[in-house]
PDB file of the backbone (N, CA, C, O) and the ligand in Angstrom, with CONECT records:
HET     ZN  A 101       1
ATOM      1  N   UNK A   1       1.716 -22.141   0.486  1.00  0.00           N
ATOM      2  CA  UNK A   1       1.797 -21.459  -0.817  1.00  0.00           C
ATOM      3  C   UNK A   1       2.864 -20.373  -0.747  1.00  0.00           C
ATOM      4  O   UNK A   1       2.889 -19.672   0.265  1.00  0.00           O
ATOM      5  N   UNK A   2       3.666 -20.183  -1.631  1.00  0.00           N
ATOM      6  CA  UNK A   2       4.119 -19.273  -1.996  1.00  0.00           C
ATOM      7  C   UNK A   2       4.749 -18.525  -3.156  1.00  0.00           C
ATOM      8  O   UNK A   2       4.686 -19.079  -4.253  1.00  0.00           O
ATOM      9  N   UNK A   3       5.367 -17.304  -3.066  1.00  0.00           N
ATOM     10  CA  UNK A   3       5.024 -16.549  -5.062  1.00  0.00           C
ATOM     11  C   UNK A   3       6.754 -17.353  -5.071  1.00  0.00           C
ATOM     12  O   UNK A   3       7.475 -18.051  -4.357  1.00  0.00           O
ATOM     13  N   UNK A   4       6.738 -16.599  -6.547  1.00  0.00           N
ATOM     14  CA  UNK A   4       7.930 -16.638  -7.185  1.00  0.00           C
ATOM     15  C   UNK A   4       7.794 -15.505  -7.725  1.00  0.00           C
ATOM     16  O   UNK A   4       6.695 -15.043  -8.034  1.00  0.00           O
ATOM     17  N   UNK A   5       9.342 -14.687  -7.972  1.00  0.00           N
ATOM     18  CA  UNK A   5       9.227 -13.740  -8.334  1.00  0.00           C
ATOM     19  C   UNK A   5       9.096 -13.452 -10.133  1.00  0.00           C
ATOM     20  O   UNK A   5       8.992 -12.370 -10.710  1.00  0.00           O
ATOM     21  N   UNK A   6       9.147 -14.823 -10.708  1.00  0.00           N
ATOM     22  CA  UNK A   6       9.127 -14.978 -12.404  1.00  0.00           C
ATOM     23  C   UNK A   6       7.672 -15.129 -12.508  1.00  0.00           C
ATOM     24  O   UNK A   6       7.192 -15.455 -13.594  1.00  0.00           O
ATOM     25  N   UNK A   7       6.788 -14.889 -11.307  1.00  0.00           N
ATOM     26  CA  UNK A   7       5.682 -15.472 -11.527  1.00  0.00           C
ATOM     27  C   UNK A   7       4.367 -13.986 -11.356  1.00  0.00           C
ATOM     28  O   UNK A   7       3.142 -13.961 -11.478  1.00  0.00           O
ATOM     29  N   UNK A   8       5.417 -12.901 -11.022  1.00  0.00           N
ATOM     30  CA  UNK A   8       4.716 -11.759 -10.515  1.00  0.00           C
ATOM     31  C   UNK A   8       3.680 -12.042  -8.940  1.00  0.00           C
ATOM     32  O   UNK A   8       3.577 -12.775  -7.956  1.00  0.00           O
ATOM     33  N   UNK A   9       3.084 -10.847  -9.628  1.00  0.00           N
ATOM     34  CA  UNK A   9       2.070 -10.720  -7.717  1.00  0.00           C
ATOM     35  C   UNK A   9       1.503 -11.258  -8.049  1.00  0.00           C
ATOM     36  O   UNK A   9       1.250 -11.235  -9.253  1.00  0.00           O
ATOM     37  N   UNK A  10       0.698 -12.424  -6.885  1.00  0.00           N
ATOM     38  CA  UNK A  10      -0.439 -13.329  -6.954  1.00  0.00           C
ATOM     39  C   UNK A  10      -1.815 -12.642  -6.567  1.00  0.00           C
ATOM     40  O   UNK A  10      -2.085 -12.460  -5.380  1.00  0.00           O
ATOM     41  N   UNK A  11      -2.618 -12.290  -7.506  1.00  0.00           N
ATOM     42  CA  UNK A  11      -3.672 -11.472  -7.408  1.00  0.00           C
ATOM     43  C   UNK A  11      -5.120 -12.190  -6.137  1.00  0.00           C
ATOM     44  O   UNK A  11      -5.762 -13.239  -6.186  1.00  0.00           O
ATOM     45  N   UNK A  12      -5.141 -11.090  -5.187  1.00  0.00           N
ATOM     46  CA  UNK A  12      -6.335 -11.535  -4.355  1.00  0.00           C
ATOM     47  C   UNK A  12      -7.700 -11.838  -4.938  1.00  0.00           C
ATOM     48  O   UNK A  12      -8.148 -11.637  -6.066  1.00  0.00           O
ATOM     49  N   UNK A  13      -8.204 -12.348  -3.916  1.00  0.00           N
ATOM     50  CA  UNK A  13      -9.765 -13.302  -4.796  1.00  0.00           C
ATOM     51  C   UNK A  13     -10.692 -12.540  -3.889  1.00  0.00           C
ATOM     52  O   UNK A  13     -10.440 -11.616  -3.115  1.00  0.00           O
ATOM     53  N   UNK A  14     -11.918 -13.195  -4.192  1.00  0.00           N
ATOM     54  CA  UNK A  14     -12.880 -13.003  -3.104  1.00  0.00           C
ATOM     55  C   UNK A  14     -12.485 -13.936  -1.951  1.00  0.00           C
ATOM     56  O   UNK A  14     -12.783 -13.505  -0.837  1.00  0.00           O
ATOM     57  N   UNK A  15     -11.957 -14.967  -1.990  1.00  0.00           N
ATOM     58  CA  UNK A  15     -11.822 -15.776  -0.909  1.00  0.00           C
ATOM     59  C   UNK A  15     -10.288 -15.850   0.083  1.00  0.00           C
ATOM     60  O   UNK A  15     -10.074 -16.305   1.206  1.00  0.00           O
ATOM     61  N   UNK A  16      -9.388 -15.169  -0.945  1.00  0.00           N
ATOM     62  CA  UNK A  16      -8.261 -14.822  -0.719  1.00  0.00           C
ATOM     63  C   UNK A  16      -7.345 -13.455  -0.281  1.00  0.00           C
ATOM     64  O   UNK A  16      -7.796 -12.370  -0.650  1.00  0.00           O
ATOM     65  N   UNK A  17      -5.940 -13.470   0.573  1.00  0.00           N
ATOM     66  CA  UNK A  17      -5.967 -11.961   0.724  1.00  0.00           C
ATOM     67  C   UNK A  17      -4.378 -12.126   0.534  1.00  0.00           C
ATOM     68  O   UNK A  17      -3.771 -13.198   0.540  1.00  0.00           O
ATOM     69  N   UNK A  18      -3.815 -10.807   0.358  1.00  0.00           N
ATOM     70  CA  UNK A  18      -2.352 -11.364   0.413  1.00  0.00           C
ATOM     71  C   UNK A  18      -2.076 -11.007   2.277  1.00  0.00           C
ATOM     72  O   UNK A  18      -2.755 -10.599   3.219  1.00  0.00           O
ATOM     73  N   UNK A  19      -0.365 -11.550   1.983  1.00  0.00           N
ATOM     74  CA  UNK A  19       0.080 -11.529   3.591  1.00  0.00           C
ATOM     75  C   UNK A  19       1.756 -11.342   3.304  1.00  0.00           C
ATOM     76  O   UNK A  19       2.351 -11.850   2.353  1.00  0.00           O
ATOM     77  N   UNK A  20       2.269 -10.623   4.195  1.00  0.00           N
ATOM     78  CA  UNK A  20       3.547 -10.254   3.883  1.00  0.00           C
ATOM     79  C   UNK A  20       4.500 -11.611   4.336  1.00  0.00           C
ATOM     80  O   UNK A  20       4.531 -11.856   5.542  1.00  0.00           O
ATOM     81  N   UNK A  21       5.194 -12.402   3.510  1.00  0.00           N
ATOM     82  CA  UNK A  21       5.596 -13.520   4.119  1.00  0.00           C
ATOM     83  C   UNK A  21       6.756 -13.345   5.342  1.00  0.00           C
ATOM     84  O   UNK A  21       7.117 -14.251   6.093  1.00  0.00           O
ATOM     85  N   UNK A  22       7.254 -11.931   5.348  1.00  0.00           N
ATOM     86  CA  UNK A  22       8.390 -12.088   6.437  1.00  0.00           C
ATOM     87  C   UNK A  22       7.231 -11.165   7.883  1.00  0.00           C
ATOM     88  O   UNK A  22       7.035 -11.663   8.991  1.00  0.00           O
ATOM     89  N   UNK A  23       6.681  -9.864   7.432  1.00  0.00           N
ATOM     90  CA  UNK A  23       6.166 -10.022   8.920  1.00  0.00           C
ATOM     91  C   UNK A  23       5.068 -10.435   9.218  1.00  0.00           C
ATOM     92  O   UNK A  23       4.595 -10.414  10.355  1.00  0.00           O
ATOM     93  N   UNK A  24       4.613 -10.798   8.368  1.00  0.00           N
ATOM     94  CA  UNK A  24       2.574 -11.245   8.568  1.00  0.00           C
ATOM     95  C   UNK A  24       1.441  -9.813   8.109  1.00  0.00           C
ATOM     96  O   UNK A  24       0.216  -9.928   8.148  1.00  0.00           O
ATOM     97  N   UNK A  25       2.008  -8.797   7.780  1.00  0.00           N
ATOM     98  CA  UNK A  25       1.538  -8.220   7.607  1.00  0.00           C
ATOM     99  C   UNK A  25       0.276  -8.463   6.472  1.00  0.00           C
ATOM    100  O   UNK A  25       0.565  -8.997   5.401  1.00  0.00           O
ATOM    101  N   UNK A  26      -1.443  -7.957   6.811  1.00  0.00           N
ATOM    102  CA  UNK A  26      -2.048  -8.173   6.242  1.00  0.00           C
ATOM    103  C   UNK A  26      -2.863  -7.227   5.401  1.00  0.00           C
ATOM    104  O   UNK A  26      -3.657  -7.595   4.535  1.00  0.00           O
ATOM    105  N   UNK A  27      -2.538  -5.661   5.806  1.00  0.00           N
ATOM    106  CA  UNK A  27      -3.199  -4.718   5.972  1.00  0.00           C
ATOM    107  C   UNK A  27      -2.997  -3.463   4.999  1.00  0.00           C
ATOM    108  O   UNK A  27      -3.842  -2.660   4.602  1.00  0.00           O
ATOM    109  N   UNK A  28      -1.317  -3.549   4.672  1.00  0.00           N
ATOM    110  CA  UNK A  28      -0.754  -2.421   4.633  1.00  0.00           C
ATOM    111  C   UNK A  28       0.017  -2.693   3.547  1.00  0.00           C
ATOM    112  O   UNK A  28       1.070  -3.325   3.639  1.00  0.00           O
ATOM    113  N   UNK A  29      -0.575  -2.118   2.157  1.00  0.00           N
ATOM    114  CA  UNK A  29       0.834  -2.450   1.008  1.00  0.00           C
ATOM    115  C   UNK A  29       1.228  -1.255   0.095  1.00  0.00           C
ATOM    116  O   UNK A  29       0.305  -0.461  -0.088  1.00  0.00           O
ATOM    117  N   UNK A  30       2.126  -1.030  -0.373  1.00  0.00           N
ATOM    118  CA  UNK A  30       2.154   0.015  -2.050  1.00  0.00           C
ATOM    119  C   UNK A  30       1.567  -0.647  -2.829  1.00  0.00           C
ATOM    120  O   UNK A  30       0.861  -0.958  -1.870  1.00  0.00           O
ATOM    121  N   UNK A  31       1.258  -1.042  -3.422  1.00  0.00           N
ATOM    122  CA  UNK A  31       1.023  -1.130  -4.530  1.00  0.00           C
ATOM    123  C   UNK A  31       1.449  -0.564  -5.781  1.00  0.00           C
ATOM    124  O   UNK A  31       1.025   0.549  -6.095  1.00  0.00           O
ATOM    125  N   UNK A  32       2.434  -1.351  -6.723  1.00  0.00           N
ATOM    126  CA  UNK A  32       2.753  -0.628  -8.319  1.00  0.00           C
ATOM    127  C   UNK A  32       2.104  -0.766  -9.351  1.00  0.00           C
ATOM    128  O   UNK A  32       2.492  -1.803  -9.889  1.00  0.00           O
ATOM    129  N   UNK A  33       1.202  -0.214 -10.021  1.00  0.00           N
ATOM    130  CA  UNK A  33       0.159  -0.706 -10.695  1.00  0.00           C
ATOM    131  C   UNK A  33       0.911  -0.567 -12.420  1.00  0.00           C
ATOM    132  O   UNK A  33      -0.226  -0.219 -12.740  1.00  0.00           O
ATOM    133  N   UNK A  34       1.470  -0.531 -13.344  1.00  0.00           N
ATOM    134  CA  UNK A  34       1.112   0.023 -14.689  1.00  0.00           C
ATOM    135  C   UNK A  34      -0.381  -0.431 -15.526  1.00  0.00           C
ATOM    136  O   UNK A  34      -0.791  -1.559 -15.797  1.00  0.00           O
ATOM    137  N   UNK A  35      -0.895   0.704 -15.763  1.00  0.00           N
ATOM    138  CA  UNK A  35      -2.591   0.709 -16.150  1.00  0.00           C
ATOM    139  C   UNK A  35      -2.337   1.158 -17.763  1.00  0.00           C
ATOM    140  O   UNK A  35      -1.619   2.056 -18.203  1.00  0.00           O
ATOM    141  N   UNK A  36      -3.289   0.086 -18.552  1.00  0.00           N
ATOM    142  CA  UNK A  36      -2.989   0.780 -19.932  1.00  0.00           C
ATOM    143  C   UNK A  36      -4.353   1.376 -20.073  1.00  0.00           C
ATOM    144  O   UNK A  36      -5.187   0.496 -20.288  1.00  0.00           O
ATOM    145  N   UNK A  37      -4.882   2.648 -20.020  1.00  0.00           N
ATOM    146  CA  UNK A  37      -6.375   2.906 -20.302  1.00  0.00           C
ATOM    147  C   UNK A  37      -6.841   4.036 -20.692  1.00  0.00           C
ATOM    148  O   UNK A  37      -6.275   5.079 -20.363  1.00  0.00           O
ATOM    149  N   UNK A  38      -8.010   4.028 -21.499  1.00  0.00           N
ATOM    150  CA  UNK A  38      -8.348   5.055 -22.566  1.00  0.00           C
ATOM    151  C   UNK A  38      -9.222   6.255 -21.921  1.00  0.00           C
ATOM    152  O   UNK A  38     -10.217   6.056 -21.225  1.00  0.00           O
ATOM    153  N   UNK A  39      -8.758   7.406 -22.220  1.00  0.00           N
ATOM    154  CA  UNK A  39     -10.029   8.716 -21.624  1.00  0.00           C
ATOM    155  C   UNK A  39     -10.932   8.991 -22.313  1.00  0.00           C
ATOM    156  O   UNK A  39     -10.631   8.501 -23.402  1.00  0.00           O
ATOM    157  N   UNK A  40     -11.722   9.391 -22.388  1.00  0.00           N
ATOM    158  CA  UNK A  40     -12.808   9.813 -22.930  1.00  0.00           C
ATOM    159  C   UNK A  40     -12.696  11.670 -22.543  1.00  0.00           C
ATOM    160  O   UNK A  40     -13.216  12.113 -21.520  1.00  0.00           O
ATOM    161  N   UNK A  41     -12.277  12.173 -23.098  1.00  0.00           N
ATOM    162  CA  UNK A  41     -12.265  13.448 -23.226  1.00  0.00           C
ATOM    163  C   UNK A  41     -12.806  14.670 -23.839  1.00  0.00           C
ATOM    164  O   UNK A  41     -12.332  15.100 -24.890  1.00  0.00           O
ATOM    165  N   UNK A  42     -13.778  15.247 -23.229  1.00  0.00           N
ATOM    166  CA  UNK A  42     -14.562  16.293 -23.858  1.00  0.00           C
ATOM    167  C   UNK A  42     -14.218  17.550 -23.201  1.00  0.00           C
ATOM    168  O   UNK A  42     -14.415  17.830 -22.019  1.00  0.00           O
ATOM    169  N   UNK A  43     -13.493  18.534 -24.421  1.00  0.00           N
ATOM    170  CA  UNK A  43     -13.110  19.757 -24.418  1.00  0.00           C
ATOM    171  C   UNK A  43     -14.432  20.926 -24.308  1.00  0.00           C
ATOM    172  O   UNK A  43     -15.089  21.225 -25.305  1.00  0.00           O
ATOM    173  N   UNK A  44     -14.670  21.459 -23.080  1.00  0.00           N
ATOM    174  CA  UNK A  44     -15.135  22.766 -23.934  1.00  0.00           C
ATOM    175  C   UNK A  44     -15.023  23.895 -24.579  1.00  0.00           C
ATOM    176  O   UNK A  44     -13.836  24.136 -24.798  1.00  0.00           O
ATOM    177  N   UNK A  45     -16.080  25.088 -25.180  1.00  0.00           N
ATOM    178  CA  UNK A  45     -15.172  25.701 -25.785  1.00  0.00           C
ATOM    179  C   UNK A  45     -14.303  26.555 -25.816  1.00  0.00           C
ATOM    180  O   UNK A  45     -13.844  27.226 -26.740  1.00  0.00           O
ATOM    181  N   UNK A  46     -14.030  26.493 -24.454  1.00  0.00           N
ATOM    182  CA  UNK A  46     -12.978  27.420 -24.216  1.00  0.00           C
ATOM    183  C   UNK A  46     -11.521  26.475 -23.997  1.00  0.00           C
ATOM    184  O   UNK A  46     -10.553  26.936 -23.392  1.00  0.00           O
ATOM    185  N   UNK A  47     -11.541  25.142 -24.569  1.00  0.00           N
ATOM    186  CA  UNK A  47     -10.760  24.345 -24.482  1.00  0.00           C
ATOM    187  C   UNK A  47     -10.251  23.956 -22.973  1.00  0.00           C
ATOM    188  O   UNK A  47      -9.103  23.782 -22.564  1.00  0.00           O
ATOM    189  N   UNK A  48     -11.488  23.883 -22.303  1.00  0.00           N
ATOM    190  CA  UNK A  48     -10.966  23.263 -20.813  1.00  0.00           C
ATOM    191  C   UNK A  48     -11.451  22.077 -21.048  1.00  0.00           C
ATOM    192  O   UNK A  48     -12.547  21.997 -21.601  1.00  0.00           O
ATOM    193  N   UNK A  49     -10.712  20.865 -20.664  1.00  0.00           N
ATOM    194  CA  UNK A  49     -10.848  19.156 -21.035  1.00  0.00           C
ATOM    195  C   UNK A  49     -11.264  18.846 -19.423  1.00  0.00           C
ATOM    196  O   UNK A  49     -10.733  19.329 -18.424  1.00  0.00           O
ATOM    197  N   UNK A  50     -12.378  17.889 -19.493  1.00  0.00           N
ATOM    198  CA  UNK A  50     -13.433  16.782 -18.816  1.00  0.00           C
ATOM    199  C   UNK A  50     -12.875  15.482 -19.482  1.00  0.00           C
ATOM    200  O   UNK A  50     -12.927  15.089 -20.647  1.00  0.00           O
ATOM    201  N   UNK A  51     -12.316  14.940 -18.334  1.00  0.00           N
ATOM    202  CA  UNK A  51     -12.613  13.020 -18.784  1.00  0.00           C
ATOM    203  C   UNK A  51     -13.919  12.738 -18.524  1.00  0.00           C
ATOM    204  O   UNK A  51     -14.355  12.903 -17.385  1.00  0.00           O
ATOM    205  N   UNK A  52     -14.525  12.388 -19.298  1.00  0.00           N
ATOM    206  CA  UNK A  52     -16.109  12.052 -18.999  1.00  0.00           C
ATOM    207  C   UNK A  52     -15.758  10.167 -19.021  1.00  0.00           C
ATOM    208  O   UNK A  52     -16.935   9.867 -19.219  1.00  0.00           O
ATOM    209  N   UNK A  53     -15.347   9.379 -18.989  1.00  0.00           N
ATOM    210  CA  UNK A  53     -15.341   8.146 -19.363  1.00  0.00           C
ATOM    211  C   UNK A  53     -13.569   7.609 -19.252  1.00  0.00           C
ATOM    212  O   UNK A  53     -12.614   8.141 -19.819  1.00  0.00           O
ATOM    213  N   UNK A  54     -13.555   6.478 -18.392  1.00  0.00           N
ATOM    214  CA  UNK A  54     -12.295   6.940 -17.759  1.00  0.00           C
ATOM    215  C   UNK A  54     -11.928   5.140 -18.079  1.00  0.00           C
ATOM    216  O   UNK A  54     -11.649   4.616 -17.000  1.00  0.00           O
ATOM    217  N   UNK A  55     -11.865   4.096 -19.275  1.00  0.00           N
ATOM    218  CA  UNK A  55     -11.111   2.735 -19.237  1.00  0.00           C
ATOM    219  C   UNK A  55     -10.334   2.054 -19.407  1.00  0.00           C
ATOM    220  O   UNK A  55      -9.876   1.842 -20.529  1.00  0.00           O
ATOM    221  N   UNK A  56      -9.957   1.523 -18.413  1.00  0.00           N
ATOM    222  CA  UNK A  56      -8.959   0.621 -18.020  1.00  0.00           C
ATOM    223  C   UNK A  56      -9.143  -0.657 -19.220  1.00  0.00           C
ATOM    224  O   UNK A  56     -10.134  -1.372 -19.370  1.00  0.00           O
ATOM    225  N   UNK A  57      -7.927  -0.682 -19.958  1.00  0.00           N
ATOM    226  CA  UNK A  57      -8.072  -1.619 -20.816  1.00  0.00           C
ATOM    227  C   UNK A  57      -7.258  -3.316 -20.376  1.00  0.00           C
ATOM    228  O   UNK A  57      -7.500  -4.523 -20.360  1.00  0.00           O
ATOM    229  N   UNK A  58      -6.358  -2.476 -20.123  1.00  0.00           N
ATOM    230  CA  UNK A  58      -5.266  -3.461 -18.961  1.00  0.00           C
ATOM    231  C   UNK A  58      -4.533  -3.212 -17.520  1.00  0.00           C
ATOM    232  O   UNK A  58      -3.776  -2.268 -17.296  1.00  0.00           O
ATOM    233  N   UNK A  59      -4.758  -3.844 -16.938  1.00  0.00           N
ATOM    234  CA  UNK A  59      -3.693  -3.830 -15.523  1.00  0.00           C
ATOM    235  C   UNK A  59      -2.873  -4.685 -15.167  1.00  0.00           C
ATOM    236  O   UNK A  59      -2.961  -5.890 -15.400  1.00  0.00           O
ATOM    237  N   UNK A  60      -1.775  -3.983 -14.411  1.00  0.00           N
ATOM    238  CA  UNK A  60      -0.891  -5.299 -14.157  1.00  0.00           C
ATOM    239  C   UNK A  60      -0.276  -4.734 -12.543  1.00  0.00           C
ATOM    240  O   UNK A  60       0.126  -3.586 -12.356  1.00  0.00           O
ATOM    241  N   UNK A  61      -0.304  -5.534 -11.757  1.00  0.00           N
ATOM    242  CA  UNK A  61       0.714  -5.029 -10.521  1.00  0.00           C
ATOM    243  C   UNK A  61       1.694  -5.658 -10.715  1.00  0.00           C
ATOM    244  O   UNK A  61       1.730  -6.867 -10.944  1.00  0.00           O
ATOM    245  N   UNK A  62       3.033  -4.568 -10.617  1.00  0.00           N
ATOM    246  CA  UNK A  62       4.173  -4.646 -10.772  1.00  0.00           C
ATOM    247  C   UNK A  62       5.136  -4.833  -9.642  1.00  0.00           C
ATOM    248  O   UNK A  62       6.295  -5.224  -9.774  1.00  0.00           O
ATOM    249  N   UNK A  63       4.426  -4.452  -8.290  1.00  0.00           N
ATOM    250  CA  UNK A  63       4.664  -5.057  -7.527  1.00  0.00           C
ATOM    251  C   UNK A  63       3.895  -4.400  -6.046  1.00  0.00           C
ATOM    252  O   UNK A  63       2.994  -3.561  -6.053  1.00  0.00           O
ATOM    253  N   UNK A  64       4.545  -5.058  -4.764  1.00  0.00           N
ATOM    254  CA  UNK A  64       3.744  -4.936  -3.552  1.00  0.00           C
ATOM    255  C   UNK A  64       4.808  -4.890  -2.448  1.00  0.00           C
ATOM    256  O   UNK A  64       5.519  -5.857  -2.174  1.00  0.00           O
ATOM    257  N   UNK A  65       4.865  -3.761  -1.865  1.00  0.00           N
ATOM    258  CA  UNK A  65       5.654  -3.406  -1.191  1.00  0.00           C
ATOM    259  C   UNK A  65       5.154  -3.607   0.385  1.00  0.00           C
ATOM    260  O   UNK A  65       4.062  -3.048   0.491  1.00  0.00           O
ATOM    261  N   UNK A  66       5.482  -4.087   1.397  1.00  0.00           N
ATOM    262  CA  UNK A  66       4.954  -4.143   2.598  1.00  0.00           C
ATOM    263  C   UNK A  66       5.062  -2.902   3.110  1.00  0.00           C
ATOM    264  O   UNK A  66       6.112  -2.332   2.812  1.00  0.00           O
ATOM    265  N   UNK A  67       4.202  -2.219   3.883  1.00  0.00           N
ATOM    266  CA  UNK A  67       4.222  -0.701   4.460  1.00  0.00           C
ATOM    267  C   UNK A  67       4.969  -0.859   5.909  1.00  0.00           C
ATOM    268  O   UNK A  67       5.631   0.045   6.421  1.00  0.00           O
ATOM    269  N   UNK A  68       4.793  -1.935   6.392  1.00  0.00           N
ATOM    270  CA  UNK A  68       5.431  -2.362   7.929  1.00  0.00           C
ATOM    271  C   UNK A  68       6.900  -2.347   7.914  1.00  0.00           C
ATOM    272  O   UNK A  68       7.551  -1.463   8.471  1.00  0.00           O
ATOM    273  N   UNK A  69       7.532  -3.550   7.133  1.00  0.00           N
ATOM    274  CA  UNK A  69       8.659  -3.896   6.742  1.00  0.00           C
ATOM    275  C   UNK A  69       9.427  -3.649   5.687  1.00  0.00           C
ATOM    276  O   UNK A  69      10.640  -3.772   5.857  1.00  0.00           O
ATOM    277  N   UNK A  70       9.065  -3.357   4.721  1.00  0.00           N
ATOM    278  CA  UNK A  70       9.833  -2.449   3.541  1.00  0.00           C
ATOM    279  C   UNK A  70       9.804  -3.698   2.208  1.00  0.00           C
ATOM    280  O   UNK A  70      10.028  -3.502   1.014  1.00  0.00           O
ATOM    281  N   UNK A  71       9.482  -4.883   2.839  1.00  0.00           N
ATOM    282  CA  UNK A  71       9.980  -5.882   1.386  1.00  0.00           C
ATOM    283  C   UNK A  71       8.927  -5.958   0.310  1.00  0.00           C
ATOM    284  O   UNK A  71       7.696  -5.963   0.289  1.00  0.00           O
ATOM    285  N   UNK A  72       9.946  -6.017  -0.613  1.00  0.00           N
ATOM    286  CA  UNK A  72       8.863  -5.672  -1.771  1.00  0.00           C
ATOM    287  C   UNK A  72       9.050  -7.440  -2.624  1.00  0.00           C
ATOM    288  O   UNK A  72      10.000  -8.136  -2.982  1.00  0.00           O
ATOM    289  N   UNK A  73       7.198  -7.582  -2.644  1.00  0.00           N
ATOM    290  CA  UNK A  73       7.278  -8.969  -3.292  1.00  0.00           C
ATOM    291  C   UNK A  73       7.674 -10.008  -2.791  1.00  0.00           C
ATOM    292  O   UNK A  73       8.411 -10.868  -3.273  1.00  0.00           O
ATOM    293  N   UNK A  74       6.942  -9.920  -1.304  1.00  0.00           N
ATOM    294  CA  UNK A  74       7.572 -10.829  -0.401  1.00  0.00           C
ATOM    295  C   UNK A  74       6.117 -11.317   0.049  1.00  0.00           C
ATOM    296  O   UNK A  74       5.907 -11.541   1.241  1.00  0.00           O
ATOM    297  N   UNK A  75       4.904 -11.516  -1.110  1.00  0.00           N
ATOM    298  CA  UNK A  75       3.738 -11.514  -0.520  1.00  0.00           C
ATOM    299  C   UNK A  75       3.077 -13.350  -0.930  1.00  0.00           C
ATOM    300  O   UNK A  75       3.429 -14.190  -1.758  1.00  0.00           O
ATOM    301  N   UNK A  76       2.098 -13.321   0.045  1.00  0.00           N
ATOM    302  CA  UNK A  76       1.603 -14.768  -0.403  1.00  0.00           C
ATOM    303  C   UNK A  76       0.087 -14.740   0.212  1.00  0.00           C
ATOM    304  O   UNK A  76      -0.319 -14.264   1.272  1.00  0.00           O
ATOM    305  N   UNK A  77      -0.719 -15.536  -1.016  1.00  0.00           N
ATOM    306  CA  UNK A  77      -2.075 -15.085  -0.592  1.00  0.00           C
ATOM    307  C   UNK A  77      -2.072 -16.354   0.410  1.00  0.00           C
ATOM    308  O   UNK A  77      -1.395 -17.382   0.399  1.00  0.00           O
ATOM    309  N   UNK A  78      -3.230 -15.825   1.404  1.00  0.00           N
ATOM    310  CA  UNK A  78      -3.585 -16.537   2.159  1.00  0.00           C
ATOM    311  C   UNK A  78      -5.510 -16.347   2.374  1.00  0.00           C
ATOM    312  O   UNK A  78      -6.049 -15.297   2.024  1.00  0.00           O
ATOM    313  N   UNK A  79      -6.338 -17.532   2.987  1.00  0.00           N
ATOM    314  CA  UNK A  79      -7.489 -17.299   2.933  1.00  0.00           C
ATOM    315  C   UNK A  79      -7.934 -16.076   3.700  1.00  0.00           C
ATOM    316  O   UNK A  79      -7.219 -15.582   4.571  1.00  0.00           O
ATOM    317  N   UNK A  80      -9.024 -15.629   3.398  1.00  0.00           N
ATOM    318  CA  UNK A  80      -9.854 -14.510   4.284  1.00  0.00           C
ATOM    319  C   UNK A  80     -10.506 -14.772   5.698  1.00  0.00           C
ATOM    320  O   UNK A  80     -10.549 -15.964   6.000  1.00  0.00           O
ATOM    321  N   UNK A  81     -10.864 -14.158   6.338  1.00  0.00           N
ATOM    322  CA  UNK A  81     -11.253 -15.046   7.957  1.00  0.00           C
ATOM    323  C   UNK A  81     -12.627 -15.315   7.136  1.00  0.00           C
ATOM    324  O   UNK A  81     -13.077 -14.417   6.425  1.00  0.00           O
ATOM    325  N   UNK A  82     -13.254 -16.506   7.239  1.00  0.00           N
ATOM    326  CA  UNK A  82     -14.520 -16.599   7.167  1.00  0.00           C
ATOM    327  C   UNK A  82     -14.849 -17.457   5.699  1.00  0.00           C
ATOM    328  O   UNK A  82     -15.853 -18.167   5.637  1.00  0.00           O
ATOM    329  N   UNK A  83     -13.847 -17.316   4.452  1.00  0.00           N
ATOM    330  CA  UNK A  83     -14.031 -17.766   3.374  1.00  0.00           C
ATOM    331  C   UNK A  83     -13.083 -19.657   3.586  1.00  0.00           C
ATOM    332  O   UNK A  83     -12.064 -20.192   4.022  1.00  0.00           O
ATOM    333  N   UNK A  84     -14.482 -19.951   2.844  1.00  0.00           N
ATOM    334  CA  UNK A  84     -14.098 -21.851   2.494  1.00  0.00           C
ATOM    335  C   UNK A  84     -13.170 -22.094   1.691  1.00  0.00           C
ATOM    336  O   UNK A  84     -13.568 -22.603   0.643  1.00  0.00           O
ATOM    337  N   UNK A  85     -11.661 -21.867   1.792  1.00  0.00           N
ATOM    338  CA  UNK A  85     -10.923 -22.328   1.146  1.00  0.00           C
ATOM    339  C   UNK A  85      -9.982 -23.634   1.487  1.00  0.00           C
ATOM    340  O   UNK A  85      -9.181 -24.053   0.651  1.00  0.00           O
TER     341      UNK A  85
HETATM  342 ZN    ZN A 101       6.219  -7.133   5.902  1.00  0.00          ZN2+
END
């Protein structure tokens, strides 16, 4: 298996993990997230703001940077030790 980059990051499963395709790395990533999501915000009255309620309406990873090797989007899922894939 492997990504394409028109195809974005291939999101991990329960049964799946990613893996850095140039060093093997399994462990260690950035992660770029853009999150579209709503606060729930309650001021008191002295106007100090509490997020009381914090949702994520959308996510997307934008990309995955290897922490070992530096390449970004160079990832491919592979199974988990132990999962039947
Ligand atoms: Zn790597």
């Amino acid at each position: 298996m492997r990504t394409d980059d028109t195809m974005g990051v291939p999101q991990p499963t329960a049964e799946t993990r990613w893996r850095c395709t140039l060093c093997g790395n399994l462990t260690r990533f950035d992660v770029t997230r853009a999150t579209k999501a709503v606060d729930y915000v309650h001021l008191d009255l002295a106007g100090e703001p509490t997020v009381e309620e914090h949702e994520v309406v959308s996510e997307t990873i934008e990309s995955v940077r290897c922490r070992w090797c530096n390449a970004a989007d160079q990832i491919e899922l592979v199974g988990r030790p132990g999962a039947s894939a």
